[in-house]
C-alpha positions as CSV (number, residue, x, y, z in Angstrom):
1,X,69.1,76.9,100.1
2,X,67.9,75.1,103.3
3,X,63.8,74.5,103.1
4,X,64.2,74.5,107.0
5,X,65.8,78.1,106.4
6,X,62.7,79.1,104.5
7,X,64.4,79.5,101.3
8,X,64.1,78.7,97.5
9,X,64.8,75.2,96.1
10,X,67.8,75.5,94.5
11,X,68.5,74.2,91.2
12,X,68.9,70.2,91.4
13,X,72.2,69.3,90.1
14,X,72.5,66.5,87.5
15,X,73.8,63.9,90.4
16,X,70.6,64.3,91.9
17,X,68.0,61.5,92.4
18,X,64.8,62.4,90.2
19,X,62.5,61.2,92.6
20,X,64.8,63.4,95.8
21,X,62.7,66.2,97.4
22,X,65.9,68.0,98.0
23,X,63.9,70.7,100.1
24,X,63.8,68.0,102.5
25,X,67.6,67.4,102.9
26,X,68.8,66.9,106.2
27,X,71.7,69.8,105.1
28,X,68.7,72.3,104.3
29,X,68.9,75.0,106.7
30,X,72.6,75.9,106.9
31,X,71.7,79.4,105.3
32,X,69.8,81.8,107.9
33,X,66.4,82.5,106.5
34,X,67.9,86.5,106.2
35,X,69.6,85.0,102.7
36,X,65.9,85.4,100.8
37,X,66.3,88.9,101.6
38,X,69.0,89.3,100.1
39,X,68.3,87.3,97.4
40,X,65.9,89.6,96.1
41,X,63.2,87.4,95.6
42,X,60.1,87.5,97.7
43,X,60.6,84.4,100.5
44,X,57.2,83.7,99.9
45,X,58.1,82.8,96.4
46,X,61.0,80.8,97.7
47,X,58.6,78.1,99.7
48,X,57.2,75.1,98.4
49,X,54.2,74.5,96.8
50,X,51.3,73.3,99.3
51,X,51.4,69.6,99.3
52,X,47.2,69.6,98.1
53,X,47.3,66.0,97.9
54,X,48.3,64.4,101.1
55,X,47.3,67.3,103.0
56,X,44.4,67.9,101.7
57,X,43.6,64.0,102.1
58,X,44.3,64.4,105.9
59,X,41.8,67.2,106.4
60,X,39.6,64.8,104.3
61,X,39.9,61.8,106.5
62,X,39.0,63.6,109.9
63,X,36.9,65.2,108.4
64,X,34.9,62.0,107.4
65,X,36.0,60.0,110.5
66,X,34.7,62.9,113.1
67,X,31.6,63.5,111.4
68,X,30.4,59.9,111.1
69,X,30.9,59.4,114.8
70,X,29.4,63.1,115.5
71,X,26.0,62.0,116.5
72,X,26.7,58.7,118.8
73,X,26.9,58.1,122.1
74,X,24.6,61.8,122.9
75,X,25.7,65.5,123.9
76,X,28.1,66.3,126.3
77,X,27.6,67.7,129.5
78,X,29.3,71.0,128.2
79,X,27.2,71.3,125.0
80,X,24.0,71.0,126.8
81,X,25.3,73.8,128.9
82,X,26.6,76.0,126.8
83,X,22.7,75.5,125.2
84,X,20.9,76.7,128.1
85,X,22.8,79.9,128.7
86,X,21.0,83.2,128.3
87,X,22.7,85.6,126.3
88,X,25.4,87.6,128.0
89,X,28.7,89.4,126.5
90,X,30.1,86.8,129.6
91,X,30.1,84.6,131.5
92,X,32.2,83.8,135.0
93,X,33.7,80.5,133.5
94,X,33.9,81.8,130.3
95,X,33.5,84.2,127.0
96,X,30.4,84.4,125.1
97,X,31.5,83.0,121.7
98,X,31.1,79.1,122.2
99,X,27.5,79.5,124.2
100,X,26.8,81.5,121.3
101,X,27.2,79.4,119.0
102,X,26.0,76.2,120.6
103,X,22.7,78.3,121.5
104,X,22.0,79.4,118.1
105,X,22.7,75.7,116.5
106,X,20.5,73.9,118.9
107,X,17.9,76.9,118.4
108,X,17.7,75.8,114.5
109,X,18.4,71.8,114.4
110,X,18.8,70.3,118.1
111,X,20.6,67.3,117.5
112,X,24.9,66.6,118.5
113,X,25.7,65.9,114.9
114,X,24.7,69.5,114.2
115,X,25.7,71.1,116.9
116,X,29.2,69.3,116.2
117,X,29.7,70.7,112.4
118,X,32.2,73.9,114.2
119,X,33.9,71.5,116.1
120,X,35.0,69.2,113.0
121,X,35.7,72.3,110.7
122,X,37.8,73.9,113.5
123,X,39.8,70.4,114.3
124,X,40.3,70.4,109.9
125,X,41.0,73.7,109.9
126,X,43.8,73.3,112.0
127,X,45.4,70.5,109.9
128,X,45.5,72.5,107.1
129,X,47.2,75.4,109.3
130,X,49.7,73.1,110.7
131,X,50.8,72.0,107.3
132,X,51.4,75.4,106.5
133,X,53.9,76.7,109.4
134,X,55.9,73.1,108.0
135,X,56.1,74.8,104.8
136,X,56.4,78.2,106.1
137,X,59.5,76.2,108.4
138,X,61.0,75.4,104.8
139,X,59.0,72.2,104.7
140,X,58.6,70.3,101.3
141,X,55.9,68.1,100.0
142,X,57.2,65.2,103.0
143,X,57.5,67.6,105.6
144,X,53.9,69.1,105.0
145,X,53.2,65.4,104.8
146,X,54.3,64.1,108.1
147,X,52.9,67.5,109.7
148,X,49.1,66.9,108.1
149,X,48.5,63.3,109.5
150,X,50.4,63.7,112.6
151,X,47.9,66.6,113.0
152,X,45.2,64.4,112.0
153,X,45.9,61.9,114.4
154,X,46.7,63.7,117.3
155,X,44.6,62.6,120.7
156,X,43.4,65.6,121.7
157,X,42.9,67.5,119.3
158,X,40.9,64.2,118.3
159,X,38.8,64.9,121.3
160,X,38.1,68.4,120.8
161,X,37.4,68.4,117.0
162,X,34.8,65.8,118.5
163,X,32.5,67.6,120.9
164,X,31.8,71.4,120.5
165,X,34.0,72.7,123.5
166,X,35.9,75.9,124.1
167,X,38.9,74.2,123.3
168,X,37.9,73.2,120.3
169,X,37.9,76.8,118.5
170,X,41.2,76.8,120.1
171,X,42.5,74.3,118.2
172,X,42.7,76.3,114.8
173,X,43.4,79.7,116.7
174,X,46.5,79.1,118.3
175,X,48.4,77.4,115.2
176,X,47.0,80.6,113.3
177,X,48.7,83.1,115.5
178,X,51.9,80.9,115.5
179,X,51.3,81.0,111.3
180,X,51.0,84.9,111.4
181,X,54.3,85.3,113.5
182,X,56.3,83.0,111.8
183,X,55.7,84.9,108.6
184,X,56.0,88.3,110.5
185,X,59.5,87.3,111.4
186,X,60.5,85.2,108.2
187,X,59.4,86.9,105.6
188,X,61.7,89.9,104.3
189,X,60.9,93.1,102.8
190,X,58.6,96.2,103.9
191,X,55.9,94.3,104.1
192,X,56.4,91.5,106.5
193,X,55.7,93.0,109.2
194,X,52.1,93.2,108.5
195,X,51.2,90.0,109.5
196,X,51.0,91.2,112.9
197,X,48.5,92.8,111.9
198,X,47.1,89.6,111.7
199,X,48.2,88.5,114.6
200,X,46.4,91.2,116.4
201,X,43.5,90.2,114.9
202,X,43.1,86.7,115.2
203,X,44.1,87.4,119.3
204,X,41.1,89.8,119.5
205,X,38.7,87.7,118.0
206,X,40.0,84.2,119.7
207,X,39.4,86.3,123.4
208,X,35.8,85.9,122.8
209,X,36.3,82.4,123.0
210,X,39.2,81.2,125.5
211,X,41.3,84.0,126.9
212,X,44.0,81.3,127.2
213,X,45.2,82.5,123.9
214,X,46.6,85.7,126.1
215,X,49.2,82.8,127.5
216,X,50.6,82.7,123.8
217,X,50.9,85.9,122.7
218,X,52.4,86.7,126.1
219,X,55.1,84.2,125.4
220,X,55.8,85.6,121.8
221,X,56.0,89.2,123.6
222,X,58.7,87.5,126.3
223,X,60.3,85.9,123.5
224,X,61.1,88.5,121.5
225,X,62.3,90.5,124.8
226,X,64.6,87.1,125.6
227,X,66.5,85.8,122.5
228,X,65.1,88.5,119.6
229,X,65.0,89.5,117.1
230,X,65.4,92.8,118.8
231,X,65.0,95.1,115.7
232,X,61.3,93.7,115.6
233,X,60.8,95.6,118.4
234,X,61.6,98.6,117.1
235,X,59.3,98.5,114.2
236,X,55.6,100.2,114.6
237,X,53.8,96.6,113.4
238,X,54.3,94.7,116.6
239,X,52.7,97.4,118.3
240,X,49.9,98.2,116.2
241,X,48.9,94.4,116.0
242,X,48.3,94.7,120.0
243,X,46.4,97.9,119.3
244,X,44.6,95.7,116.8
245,X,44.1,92.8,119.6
246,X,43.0,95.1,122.8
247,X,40.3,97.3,120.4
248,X,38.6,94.1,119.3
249,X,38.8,92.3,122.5
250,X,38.0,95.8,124.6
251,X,33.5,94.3,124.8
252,X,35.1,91.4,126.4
253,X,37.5,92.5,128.4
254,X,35.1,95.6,129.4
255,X,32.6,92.7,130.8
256,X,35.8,91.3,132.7
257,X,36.6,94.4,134.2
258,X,33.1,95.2,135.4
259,X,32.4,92.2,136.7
260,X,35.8,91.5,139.2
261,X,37.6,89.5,136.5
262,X,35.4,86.3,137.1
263,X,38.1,84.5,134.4
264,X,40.7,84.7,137.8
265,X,38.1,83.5,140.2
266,X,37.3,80.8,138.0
267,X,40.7,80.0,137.5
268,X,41.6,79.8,140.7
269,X,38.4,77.5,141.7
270,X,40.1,75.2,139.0
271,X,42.8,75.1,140.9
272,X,41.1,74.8,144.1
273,X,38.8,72.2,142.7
274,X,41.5,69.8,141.2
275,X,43.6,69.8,144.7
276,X,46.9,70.6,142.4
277,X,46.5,67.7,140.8
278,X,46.9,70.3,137.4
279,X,50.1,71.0,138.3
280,X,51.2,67.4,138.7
281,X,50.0,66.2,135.7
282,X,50.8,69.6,133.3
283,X,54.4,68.0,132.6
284,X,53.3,64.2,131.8
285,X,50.1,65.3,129.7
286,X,53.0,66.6,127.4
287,X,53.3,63.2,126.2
288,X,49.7,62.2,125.7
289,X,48.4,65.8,124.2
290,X,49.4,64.8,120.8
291,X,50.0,60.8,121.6
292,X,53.1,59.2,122.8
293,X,54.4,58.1,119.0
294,X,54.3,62.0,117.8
295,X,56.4,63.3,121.1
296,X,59.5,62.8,118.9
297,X,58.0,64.8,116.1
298,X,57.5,67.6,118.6
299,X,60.4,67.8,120.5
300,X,62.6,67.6,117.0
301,X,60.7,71.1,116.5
302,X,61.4,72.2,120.2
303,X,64.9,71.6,119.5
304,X,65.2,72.7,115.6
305,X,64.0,76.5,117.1
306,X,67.8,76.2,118.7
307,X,69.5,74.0,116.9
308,X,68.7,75.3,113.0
309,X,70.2,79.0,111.7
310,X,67.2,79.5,109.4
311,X,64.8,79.1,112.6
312,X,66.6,82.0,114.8
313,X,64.2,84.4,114.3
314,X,61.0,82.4,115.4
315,X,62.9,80.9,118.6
316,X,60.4,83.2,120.4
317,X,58.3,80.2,119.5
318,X,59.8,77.8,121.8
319,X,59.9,80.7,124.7
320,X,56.3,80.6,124.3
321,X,56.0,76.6,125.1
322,X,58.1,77.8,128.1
323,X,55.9,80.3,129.3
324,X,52.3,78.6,128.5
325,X,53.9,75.2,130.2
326,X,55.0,77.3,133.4
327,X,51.5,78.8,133.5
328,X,49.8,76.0,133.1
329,X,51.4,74.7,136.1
330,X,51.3,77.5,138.2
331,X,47.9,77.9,137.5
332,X,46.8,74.3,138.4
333,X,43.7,74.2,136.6
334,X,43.5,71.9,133.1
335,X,46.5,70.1,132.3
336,X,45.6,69.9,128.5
337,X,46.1,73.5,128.2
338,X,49.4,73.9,126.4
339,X,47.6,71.6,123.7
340,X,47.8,74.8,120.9
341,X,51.5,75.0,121.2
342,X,52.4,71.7,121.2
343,X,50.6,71.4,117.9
344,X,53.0,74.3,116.5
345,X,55.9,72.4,117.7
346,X,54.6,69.0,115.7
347,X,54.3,70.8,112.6
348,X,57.8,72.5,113.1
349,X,59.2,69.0,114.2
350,X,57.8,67.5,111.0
351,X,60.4,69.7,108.6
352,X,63.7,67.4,110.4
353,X,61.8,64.6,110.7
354,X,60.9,64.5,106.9
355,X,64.8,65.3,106.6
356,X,65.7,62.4,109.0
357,X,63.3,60.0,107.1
358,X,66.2,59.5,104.1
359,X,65.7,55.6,103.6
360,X,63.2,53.2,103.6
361,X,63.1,52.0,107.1
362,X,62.9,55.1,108.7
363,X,60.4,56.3,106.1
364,X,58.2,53.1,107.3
365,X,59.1,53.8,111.3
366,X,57.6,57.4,111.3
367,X,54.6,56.6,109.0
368,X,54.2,53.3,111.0
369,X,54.2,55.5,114.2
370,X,51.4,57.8,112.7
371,X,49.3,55.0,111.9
372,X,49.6,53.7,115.1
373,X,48.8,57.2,116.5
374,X,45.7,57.2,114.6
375,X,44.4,54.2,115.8
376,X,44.9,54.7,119.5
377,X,43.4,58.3,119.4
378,X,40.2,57.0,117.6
379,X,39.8,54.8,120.5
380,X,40.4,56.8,122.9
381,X,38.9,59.8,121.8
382,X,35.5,59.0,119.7
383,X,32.6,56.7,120.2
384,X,33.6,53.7,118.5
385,X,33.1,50.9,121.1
386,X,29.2,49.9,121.2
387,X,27.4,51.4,124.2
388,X,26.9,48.1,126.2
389,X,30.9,47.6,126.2
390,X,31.9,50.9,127.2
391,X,31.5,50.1,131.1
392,X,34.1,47.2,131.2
393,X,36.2,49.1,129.0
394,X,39.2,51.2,130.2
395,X,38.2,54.0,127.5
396,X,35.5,56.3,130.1
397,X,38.4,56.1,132.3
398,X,40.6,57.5,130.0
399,X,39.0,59.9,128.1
400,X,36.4,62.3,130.7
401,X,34.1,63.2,127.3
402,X,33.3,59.3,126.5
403,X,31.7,59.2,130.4
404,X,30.3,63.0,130.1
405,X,28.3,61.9,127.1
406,X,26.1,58.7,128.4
407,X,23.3,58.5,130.0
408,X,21.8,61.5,130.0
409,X,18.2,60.7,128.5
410,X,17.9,57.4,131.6
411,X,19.0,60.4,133.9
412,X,16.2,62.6,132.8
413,X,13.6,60.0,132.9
414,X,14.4,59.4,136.5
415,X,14.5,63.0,137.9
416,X,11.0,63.1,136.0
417,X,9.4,60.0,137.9
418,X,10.3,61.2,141.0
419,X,9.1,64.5,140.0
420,X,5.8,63.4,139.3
421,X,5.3,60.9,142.2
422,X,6.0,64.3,143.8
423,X,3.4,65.9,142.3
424,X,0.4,63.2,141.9
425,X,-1.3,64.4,144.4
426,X,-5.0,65.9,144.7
427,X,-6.6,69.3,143.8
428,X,-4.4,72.2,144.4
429,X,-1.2,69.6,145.5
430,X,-1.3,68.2,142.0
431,X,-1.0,71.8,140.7
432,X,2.1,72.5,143.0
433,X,4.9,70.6,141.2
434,X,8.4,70.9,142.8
435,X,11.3,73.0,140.9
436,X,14.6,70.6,140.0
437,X,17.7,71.6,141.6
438,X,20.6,70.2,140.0
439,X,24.1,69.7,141.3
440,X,25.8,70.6,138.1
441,X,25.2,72.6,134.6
442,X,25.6,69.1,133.2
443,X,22.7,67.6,134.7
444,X,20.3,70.9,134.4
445,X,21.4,71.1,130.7
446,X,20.0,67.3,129.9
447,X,16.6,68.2,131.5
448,X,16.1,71.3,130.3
449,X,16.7,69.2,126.6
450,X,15.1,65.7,127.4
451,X,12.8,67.3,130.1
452,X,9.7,68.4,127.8
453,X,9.9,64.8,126.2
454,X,8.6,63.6,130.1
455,X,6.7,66.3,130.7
456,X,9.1,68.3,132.8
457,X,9.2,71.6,132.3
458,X,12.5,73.7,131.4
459,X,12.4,76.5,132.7
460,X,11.5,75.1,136.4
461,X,15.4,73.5,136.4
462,X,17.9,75.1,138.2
463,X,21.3,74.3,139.0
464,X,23.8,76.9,141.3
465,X,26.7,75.7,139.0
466,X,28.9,78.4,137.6
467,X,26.8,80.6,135.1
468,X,23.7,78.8,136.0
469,X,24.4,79.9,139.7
470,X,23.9,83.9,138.2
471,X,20.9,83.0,135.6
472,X,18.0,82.0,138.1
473,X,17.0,81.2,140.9
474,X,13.6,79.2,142.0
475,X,10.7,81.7,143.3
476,X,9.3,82.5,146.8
477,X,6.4,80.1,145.6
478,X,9.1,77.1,145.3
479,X,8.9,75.2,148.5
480,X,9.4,72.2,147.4
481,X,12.6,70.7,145.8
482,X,14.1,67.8,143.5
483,X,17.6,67.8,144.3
484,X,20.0,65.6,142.4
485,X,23.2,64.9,143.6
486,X,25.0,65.5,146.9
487,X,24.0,69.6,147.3
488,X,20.9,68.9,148.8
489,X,23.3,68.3,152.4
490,X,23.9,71.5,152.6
491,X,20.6,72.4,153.0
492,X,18.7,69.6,154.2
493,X,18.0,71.5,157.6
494,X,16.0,74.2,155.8
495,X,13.1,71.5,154.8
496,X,11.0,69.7,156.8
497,X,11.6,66.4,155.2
498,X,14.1,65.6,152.9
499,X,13.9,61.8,151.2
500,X,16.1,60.0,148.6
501,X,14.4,58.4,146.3
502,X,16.8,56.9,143.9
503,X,19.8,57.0,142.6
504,X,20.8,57.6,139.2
505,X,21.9,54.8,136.7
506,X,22.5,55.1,133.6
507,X,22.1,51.5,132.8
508,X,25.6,50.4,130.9
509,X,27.5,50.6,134.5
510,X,29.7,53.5,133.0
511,X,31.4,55.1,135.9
512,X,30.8,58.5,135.1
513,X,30.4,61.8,137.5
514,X,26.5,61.0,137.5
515,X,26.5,57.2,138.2
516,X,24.7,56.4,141.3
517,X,24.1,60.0,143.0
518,X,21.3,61.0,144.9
519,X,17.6,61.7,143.8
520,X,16.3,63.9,146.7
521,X,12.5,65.4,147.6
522,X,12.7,68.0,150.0
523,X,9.2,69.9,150.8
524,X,8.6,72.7,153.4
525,X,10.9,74.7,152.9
526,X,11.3,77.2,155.7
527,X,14.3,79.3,154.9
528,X,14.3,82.1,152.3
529,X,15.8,81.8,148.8
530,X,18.1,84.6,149.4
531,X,19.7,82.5,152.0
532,X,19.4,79.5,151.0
533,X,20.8,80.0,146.6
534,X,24.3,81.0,148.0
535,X,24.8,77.6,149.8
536,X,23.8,76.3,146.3
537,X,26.2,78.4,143.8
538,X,29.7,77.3,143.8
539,X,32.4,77.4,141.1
540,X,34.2,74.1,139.8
């Protein structure tokens, strides 16, 4: 019976190569997967073992290769954000789960290596998760193969299992609720239809981290609607898993509900903020979120969910790439977002492409393609070139996190000069120090962690970015201002002076979103804070 059909390895016959993983044969899936029903053995049985070995080995080799480069380079602009965030059930540009996290790390061992360790298990996890929807596919010890080092060697997922993001968690959560459904709608018997139990549960608990997730399980929901199974609809599970997902998610969406739905009105300052560019770029990231050499991996899996009998009842799978795609462009806002279900589709892709690989050559093409994969993504994605190479290098250009991670302590120690040629003056002007007004959370999260090392105090940043915009505010007493970057325009009329001072250089001429703005003292103010802090806040 066809391993892409989910069903048992049959019995090899005596013509049969001894070394052959028949459960890779290109003929596998011409029996539907509703034959292990019938059969009367558990489909579960019927799979093949996990490949430990070369799976296993994957998960091993990111594991080792993101956590050696874990600590270079420095934090991202997002990590020493998510660091400074009080704690809320919410936030407007995101759920509390990742500030969470990122706050209580730093709180114990305040280093990036540290702060890291979720990121690499999550990116790890995910390999492993990926193998298993290639065996739950009908994938043999090849197919789990192909689908555990094309996981591995994926771009961005490269990226995220890097630096501690929100996408990062994503990165095993997505591939799990994929997993769930695919055994939910493969798996015969009475008890099948439990794993949307699971489903409901993973959902729940990955809102508190990304409602993007919503996107997929929306797309499963149309699916089944669109091309079936029908009868699944009919059954109590589905339903109860949804149950499951809206009672553990109800805290989160409760804060979104009382607060306007900030997720929309962040979302649509995304938008607003890239000029549409999302929605030009959504279609051609397709071919960079995993790397270029994998997209024929992925789109074999795209087509397999129409093109294989045994994979009829998950082609609700490939409704969902539909539907997260067509949001993603609508939307406008990150082009990477459809990242989660292109991974399902490489793992899928990997059960014909281990059937396709029948000789030598092709066997060397696809693992030569990996390899290559590999390479480029570490690159690309991780700090591997020295520091003093990285400006007249392409690779800042091309990957946003290399840029958003340099510089930061040189940044610091400028805002801090100017803040204490600000405040070396005599008697009772010495004592009045001016608050630090930053342009972005980025900035305001590197002084409020390198600040204390120049003397600066923490708690006297402020930025009106995002979250930061709702935390705090200067006092009545602040009159007079650092402002880095361009915000202090806005409200240069309000002062009675306002001079720049310098500019911020990071020293390695790395062309990042810092590089070269403005180091602004304004003193006397004249117009009230209440007036003046929403000219500052502003979404992006």
């Amino acid at each position: 019976m066809s391993e892409a059909a989910g069903g048992h390895a049959p019995t090899r016959p005596s013509s049969e190569a001894p070394g052959r993983d028949i459960r890779d044969a290109p003929d596998a899936d011409r029996v539907g997967a509703d034959a292990d029903t019938r059969a009367g053995t558990p489909r579960a049985e019927r799979l093949a073992p996990l490949a430990r070995g070369p799976v296993f080995g994957a998960m091993a080799a990111l594991a080792v290769l993101l956590g050696a480069t874990s600590q270079w380079y420095g934090f991202h602009r997002d990590e020493l954000y998510f660091r400074m965030l009080d704690p809320a059930w919410g936030y407007v540009d995101q759920p509390p789960f990742t500030p969470w996290l990122a706050r209580t790390i730093t709180s114990v061992v305040d280093e990036p290596w540290v702060l890291r360790i979720p990121a690499v298990l999550a990116a790890v996890a995910a390999v492993l998760v990926l193998a298993l929807i290639a065996r739950e596919a009908g994938g043999g010890r090849r197919a789990q193969s192909v689908a555990a080092w094309a996981a591995a060697s994926a771009s961005f997922p490269m990226v995220f299992g890097h630096v501690l993001l929100t996408a990062s968690v994503d990165l095993v959560a997505w591939p799990l609720v994929a997993l769930f459904t695919m055994r939910a709608l493969l798996r015969g018997g009475r008890d099948a239809g439990r794993w949307w139990l699971a489903v409901g549960l993973v959902t729940g608990l990955a809102t508190y981290n990304k409602l993007l997730v919503v996107l997929l399980v929306a797309g499963i929901g149309i699916g089944l609607l669109a091309v079936g199974p029908w009868r699944v609809l009919r059954s109590g599970w589905p339903w109860a898993g949804v149950g499951i997902a809206v009672v553990v998610a109800l805290p989160n969406l409760a804060y979104q509900v009382a607060n306007d739905l900030p997720q929309l009105r962040m979302g649509a300052a995304l938008a607003e903020d890239s000029d549409g560019e999302g929605r030009v770029l959504t279609l051609p990231f397709l071919l960079l979120l995993a790397g270029p050499p994998l997209v024929p991996i992925w789109i074999a899996g795209l087509v397999g969910l129409f093109r294989r009998p045994g994979w009829r009842p998950i082609r609700v799978l490939a409704v969902a790439f539909a539907v997260v795609v067509l949001a993603t462009i609508a939307g406008g806002a990150q082009p990477y977002y459809p990242i989660g279900v292109v991974e399902v589709l490489l793992a899928l892709g990997a059960v014909p492409t281990a059937e396709w690989m029948r000789t030598t050559g092709r066997r060397v093409l696809v693992w030569a393609g990996i390899a290559l994969n590999a390479l480029v993504s570490a690159l690309i994605a991780l700090p591997l070139l020295p520091l003093p190479l990285v400006g007249a290098s392409p690779f800042a250009a091309m990957n946003q996190t290399v840029g958003d991670s340099i510089g930061w302590p040189a940044y610091v120690a400028q805002v801090a000069a100017v803040v204490d040629g600000a405040g070396a003056g005599d008697g009772a002007e010495a004592a009045s120090a001016p608050v630090v007004i930053t342009s972005n959370y980025g900035e305001a999260g590197a002084i409020a962690r390198y600040g204390p090392d120049h003397g600066l105090d923490p708690d006297a940043v402020y930025s009106g970015h995002n979250a930061l915009g709702f935390q705090a505010r200067p006092s009545d007493a602040a009159t007079d201002v650092v402002f880095v970057g361009e915000l202090s325009r806005r409200v240069a009329g309000d002062f009675a002076s306002c001079t720049t001072l310098d500019r911020l250089d990071n020293g390695l001429d790395v062309d990042n979103e810092e590089q070269g703005v403005p180091i602004t003292l304004c003193t006397g103010r004249h117009t009230g804070w209440d007036e003046l802090w929403p000219r500052l806040a502003h979404l992006s």
